[in-house]
C-alpha positions in Angstrom: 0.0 0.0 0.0 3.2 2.3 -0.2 3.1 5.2 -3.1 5.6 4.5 -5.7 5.6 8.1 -6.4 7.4 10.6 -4.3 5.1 13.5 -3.2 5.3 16.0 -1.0 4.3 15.1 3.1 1.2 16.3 4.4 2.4 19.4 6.9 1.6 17.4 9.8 3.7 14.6 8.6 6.8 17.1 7.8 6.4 18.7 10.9 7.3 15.4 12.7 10.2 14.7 9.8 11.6 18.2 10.5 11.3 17.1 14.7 13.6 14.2 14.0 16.2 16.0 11.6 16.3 18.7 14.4 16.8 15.9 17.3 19.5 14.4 15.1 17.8 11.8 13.6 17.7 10.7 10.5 14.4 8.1 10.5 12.2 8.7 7.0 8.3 9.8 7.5 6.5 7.8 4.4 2.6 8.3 3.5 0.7 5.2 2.6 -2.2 5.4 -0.1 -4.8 4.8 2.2 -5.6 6.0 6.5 -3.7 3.3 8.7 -5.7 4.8 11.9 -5.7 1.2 13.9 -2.2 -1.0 14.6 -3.4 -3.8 12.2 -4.0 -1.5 9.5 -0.8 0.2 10.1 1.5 -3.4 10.6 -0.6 -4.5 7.0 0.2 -1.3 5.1 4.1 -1.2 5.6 4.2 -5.3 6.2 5.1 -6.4 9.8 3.3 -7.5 12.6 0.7 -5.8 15.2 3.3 -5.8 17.7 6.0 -3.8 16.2 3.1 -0.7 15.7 3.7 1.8 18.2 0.9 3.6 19.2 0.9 6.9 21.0 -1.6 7.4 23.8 -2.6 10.6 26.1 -3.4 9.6 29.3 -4.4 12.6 32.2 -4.1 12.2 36.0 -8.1 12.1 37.3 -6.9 14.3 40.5 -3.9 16.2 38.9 -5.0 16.2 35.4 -1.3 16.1 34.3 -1.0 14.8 30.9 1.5 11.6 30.3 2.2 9.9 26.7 2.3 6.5 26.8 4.0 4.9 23.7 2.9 0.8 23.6 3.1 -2.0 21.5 -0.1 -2.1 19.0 -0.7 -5.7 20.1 -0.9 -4.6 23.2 -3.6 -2.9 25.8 -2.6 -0.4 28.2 -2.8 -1.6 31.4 -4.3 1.8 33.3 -3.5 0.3 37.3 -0.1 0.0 36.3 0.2 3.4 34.9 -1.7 4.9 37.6 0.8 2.9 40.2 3.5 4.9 38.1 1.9 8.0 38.7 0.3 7.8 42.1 -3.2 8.7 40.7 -6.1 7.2 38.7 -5.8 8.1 35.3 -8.4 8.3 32.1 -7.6 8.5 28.5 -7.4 12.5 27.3 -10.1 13.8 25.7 -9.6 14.8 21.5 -9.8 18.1 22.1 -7.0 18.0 24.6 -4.9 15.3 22.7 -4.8 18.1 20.0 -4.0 20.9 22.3 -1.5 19.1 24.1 0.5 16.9 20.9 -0.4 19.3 18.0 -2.0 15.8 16.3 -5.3 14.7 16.1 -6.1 11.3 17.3 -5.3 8.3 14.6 -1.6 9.8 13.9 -0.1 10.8 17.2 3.4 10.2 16.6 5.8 9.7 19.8 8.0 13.2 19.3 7.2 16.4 17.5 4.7 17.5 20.2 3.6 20.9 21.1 3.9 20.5 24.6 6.7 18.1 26.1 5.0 15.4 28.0 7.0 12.9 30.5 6.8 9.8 27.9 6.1 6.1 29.3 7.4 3.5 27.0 5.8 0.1 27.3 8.8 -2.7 27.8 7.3 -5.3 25.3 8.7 -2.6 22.6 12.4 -2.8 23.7 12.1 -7.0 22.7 11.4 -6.2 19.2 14.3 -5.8 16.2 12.5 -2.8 14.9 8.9 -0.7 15.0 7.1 1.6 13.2 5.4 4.6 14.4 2.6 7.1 13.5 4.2 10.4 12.0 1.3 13.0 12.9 -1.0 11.9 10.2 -3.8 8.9 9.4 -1.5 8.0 6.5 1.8 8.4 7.9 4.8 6.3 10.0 8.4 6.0 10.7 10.7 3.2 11.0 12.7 3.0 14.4 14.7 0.7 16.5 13.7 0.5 20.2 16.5 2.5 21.3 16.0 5.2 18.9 12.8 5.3 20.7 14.1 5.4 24.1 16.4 8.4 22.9 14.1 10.6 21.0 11.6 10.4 23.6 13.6 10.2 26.7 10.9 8.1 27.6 11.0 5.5 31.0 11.2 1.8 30.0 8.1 0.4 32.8 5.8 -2.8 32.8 2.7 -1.1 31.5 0.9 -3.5 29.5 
């Protein structure tokens, strides 16, 4: 499902290219043909499995209502009593309208860097296990390719038990 022809990236994908070039990265945004809004559609459209799909998720403290990302494995579900061990309140999933405010990026292509708010960044530890991943790039149609540790450093993100 990958476009044989170049084109240019849709400005919310090159504003997550032009993150990583700035960070020192050198990880290529690509559009598919066609939205990849869930982790199976994503794995099928660049060819790999559910797992290696890492999905970007807003989560807010219920008392604090501090925003966290939490970046997991697409074959996996967040588990919200370990996260809310982490942060030492309940927490709920953030709203759309905050998601936006908060990352820049609508729900569907929240991609784990670029954001327009820093955010302390939990990384689920069944991505570390995995040779590579791919990850949304700020757009239905967009992802990146990235090795676990590239996602540790861009993110800065803490390694925990979350799924």
């Amino acid at each position: 499902m990958m476009s044989d022809t170049a084109r240019p990236l849709s400005a919310s994908a090159q504003k997550v290219q032009d993150d990583l070039r700035a960070r020192g990265f050198s990880n290529t945004v690509i559009e598919l043909e066609v939205p990849v809004k869930t982790a199976a559609a994503a794995a099928e459209g660049v060819g790999c499995e559910v797992a290696q799909i890492v999905k970007s998720l807003v989560f807010r403290g219920t008392n604090t209502g501090g925003a966290v990302l939490v970046v997991a494995s697409g074959a996996n579900r967040v588990d919200t009593a370990k996260l809310a061990a982490l942060l030492g309140e309940e927490v709920a999933m953030a709203d759309p309208r905050s998601v936006r405010e908060l990352t820049g990026f609508a729900i569907g292509g929240i991609p784990p860097v670029g954001h327009a708010s820093p955010l302390p960044v939990y990384i689920d530890q069944h991505l570390t296990t995995l040779p590579d991943l791919w990850a949304a790039a700020g757009h239905p149609n967009s992802l990146f390719r990235l090795t676990p540790e590239e996602l540790v450093r861009m993110t800065s993100g803490r390694v925990c038990e979350l799924a």
